[in-house]
C-alpha positions as CSV (number, residue, x, y, z in Angstrom):
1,X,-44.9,4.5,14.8
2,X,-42.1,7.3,15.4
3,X,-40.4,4.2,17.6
4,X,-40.7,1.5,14.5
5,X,-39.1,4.5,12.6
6,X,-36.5,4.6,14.4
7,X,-35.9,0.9,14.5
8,X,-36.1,0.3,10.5
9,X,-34.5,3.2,9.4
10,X,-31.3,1.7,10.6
11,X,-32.5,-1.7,9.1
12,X,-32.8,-0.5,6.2
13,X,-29.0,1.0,5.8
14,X,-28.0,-2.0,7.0
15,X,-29.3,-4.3,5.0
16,X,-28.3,-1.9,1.8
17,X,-24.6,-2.0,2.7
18,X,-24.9,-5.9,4.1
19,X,-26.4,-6.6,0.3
20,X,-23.6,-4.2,-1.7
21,X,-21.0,-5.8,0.4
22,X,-22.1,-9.1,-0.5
23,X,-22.4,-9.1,-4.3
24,X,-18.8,-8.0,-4.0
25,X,-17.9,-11.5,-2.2
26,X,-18.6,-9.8,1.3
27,X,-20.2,-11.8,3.4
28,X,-21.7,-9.2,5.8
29,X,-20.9,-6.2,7.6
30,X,-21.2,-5.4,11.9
31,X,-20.4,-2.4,14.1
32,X,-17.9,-3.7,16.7
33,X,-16.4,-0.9,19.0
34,X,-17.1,2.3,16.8
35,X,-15.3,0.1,13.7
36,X,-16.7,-2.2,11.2
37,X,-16.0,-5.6,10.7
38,X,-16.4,-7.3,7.4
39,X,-16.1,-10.8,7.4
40,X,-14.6,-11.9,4.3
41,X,-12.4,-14.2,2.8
42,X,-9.7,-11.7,2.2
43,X,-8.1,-9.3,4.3
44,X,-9.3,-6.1,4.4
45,X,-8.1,-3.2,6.3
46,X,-9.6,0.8,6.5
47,X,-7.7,2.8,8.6
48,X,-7.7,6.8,9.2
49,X,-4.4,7.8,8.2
50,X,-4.3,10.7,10.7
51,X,-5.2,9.2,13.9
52,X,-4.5,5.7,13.0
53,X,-7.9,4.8,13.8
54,X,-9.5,1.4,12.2
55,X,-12.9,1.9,10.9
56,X,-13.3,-1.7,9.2
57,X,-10.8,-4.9,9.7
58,X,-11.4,-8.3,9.0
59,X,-8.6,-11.0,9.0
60,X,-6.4,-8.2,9.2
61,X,-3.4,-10.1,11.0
62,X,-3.2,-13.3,8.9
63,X,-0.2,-13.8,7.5
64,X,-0.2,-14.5,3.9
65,X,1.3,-14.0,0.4
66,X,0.8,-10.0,-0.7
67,X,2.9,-10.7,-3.7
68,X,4.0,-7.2,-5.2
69,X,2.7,-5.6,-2.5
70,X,5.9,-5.9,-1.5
71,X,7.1,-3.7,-3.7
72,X,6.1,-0.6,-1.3
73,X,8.7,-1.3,0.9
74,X,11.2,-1.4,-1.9
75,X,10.4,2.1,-2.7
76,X,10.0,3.2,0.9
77,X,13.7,1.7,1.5
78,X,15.0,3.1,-2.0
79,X,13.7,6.5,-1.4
80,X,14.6,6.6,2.7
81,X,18.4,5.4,1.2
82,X,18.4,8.3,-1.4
83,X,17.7,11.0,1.0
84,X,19.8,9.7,4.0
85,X,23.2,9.5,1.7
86,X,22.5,12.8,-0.2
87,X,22.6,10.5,-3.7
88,X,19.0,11.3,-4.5
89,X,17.4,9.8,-6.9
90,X,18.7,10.4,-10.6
91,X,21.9,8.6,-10.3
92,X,22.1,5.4,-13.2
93,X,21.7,1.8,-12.1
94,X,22.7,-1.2,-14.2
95,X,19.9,-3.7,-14.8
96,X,22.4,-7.1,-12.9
97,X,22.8,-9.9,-15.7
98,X,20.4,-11.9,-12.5
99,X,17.8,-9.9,-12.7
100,X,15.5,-11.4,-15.5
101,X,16.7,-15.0,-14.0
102,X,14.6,-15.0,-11.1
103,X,12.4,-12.0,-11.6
104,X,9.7,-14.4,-13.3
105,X,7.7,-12.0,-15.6
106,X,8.1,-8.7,-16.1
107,X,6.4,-5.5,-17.8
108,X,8.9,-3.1,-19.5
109,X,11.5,-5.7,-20.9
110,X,14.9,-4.5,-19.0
111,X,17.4,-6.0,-20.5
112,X,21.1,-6.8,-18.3
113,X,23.2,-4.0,-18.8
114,X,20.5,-1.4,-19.4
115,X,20.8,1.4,-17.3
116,X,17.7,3.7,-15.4
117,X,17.9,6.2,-12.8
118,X,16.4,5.2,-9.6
119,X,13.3,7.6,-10.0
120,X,12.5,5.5,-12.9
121,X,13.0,2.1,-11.7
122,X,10.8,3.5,-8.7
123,X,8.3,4.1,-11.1
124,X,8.1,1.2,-12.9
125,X,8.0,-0.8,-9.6
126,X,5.4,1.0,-8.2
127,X,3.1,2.1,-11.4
128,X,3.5,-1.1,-13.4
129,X,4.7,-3.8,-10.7
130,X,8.1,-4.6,-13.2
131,X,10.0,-7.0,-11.3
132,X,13.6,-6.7,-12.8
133,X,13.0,-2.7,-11.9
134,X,12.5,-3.8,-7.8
135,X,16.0,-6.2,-8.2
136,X,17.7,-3.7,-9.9
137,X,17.1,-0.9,-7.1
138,X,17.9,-3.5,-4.2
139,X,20.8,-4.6,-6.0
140,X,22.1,-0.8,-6.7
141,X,21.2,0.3,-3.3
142,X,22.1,-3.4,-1.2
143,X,25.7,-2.6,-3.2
144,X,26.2,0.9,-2.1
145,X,25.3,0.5,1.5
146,X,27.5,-2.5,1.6
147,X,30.3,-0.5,0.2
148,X,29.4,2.0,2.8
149,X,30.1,0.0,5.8
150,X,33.1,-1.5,4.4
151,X,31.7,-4.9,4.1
152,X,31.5,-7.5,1.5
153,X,28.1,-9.7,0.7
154,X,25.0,-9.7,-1.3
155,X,23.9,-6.6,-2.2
156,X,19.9,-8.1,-2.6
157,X,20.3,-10.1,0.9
158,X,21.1,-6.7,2.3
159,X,18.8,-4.6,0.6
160,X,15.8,-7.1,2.2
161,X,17.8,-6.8,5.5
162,X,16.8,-3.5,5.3
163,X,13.1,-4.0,4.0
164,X,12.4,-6.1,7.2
165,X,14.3,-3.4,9.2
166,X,12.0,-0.4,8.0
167,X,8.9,-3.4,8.5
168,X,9.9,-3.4,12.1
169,X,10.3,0.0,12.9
170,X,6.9,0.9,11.2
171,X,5.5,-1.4,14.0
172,X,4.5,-4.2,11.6
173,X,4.2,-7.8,13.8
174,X,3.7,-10.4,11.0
175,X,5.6,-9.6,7.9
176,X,8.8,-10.9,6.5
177,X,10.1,-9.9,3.3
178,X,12.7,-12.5,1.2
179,X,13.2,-10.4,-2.3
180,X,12.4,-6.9,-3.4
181,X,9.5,-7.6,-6.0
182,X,7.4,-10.3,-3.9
183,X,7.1,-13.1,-6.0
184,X,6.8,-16.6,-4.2
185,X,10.1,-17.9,-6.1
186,X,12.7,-18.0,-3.0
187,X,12.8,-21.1,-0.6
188,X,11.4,-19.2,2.2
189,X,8.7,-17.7,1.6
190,X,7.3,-13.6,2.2
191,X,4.1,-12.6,3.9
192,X,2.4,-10.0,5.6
193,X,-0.6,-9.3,7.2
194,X,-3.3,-6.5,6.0
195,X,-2.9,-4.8,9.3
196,X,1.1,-4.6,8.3
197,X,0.5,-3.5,5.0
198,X,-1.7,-0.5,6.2
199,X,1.3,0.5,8.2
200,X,3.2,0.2,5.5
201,X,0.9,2.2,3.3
202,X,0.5,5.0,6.4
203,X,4.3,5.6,6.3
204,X,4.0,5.5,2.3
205,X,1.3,8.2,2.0
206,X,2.9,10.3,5.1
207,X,5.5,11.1,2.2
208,X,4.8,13.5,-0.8
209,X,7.6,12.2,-3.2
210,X,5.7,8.5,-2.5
211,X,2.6,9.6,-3.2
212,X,4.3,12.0,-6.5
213,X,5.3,8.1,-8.1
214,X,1.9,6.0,-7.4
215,X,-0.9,9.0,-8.4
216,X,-0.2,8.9,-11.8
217,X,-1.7,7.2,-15.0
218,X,1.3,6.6,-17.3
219,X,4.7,7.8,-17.2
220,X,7.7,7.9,-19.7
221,X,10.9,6.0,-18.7
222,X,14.2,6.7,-19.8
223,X,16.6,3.6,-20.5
224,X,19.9,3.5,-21.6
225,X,20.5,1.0,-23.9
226,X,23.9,0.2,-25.5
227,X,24.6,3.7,-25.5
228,X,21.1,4.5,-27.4
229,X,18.6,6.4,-25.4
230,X,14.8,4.6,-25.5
231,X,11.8,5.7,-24.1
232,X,9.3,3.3,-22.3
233,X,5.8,4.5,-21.4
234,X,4.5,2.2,-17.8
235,X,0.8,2.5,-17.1
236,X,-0.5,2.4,-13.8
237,X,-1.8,-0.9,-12.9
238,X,-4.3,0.7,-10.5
239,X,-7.5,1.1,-12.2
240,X,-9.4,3.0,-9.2
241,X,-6.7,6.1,-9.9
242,X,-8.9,9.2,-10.0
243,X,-12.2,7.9,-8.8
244,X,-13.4,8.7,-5.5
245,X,-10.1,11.1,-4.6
246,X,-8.1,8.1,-5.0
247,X,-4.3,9.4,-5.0
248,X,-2.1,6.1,-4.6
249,X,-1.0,3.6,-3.7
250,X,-0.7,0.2,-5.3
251,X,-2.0,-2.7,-6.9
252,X,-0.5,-6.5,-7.6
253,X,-1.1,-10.1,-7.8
254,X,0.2,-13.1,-7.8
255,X,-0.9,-16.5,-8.0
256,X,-0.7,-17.3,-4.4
257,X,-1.9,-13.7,-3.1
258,X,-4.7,-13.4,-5.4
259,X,-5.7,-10.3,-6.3
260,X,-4.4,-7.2,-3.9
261,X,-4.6,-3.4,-3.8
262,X,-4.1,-0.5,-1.5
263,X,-5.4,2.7,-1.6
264,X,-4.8,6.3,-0.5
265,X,-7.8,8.8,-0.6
266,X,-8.0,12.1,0.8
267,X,-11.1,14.5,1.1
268,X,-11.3,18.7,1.4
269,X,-10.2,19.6,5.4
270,X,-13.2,20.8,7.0
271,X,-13.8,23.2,10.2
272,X,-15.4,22.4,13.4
273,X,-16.5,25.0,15.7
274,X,-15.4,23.9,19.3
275,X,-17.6,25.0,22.0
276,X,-15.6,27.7,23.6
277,X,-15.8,29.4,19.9
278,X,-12.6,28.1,18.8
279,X,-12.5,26.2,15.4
280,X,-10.2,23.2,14.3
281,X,-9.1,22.3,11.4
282,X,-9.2,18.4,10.5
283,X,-7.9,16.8,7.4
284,X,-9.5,13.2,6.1
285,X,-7.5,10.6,4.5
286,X,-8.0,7.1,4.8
287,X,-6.1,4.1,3.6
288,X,-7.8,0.8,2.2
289,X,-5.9,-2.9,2.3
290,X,-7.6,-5.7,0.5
291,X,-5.5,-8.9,0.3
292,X,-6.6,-12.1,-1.5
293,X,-9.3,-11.1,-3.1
294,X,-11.1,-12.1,-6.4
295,X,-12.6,-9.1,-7.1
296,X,-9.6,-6.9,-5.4
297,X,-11.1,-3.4,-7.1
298,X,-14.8,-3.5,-6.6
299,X,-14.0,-5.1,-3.1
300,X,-11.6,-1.8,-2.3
301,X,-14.1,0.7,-3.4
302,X,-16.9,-0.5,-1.6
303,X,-14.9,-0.3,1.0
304,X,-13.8,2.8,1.1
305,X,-16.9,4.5,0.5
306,X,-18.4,2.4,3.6
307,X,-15.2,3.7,5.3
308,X,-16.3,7.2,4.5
309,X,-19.6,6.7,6.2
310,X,-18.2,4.9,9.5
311,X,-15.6,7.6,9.4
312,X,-18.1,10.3,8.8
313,X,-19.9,9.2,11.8
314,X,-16.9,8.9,14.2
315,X,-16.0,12.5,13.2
316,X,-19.6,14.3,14.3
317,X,-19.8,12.3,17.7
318,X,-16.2,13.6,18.6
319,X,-14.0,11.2,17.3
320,X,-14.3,9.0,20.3
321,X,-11.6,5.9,21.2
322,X,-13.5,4.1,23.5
323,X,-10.9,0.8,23.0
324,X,-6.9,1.2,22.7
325,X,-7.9,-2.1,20.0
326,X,-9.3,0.5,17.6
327,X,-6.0,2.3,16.9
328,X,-3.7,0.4,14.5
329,X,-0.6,0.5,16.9
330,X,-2.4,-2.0,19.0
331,X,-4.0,-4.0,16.3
């Protein structure tokens, strides 16, 4: 009896998470060296954000649309250029007379000739997705570095130069970036992989002024209007915000990438004796990446909290790697 116990018991929180993962549009759910597998449609990705170990990947390096999505690396490469040329981030940008010509919809209404700082167009790309706010912060920060160097050319076609530059340093292997906001409108067309969009995400969350813009339910925007100062109010288009620890980071879609979020979710640290009496301290955070899917939310909570449990797991036996495949650099 005490052996069929120990059989079912297993069985049974099997078949619980196989059954929850699956009225989500899951298919199922395995254990394949010390991570979890979900076969899905969409890409999914849960990785640990401190040892860059992946606890559950399915699909995770096809390459497809992630719409918006790409809007993380705007802010990544906005914010990276602010600090490295001392500018910071509440210098004025002019909305270019462009922008609402090939931004397709939009969410705050920026007009040409309005003018934001950079910490709100920030904002309003990463809260609210706003797509003449990700043009307008490649085309102020594509100008000045161009202006930098000494060299003439388009200030977008330089600011995505340097999207696909940060891509490639964060290790990503099958991404490429055509526009700021991430809309299918250019003749070649962007994609990325889940896999690349947790790296993404990783170097995202690794930065407290990133995480400051995308943990936040509304904001108030400032724009400059014909000399008359306005105030806009974005609201964050991530819906899972405050639930489970959720801290960040952000959610899109598009028609062609279907419905896509990431998330950021930290718990308390915790303590763990060592055996020679020493203790360590260990801090948890773990970042979700579902691409494509049709139920994008319930699909990334599930997710996480069957993260939590594989996680949990790998924590109390050690936080063994017995495969160099389970850490995300060699993914």
């Amino acid at each position: 009896m005490d052996e069929w116990r120990a059989i079912l018991g297993p069985m049974r929180i099997f078949l619980s998470r196989f059954l929850f993962l699956k009225s989500l549009g899951v298919v199922g759910m395995v254990l394949v060296s010390g991570a979890a597998s979900v076969r899905a449609q969409s890409s999914v990705m849960v990785v640990d954000a401190y040892n860059k170990k992946i606890h559950v990947a399915s699909n995770a390096n096809v390459k497809r649309s992630v719409g918006g999505m790409a809007k993380m690396v705007t802010g990544m490469v906005a914010l990276d250029w602010a600090a490295a040329s001392g500018v910071g981030v509440n210098v004025l940008a002019t909305v270019p007379a462009y922008a609402p010509q090939i931004a397709g919809t939009q969410v705050i209404d920026l007009q040409p000739g309005d003018k934001v700082t950079l910490r709100d167009l920030i904002y309003a790309a990463m809260m609210s997705s706003d797509n003449v706010a990700a043009i307008t912060l490649g085309d102020f920060v594509g100008r000045d570095h161009l202006s930098r160097l000494g060299r003439g050319g388009d200030p977008l076609g330089e600011f995505v130069r340097q999207m696909n530059q940060l891509a490639v340093r964060e290790g990503c292997k099958g991404s490429r970036f055509t526009n700021p906001h991430g809309v299918e409108n250019t003749r070649v067309k962007p994609y990325s992989t889940a896999a690349d969009m947790a790296r993404i995400a990783l170097y995202a969350a690794a930065r407290p002024s990133m995480r400051f813009y995308t943990n936040q339910a509304t904001r108030d925007l400032t724009v400059y209007r014909g000399g008359q100062k306005m105030m806009v109010t974005v609201r964050n288009s991530n819906s899972l915000l405050g639930t489970d620890r959720i801290d960040g980071i952000k959610a899109a879609s598009t028609p062609s990438s279907g419905g896509c979020v990431v998330l950021s979710a930290e718990k308390e640290a915790s303590v763990f004796q060592q055996a020679d009496g020493a203790s360590v301290i260990y801090r948890h955070r773990l970042v979700v990446v579902v691409l494509g899917s049709g139920n994008p939310f319930g699909e990334a909570q599930a997710l996480l909290r069957q993260g939590w449990g594989v996680y949990d797991q790998w924590l109390q036996s050690g936080r063994p790697v017995t495969d160099q495949r389970q850490l995300l650099a060699n993914y």
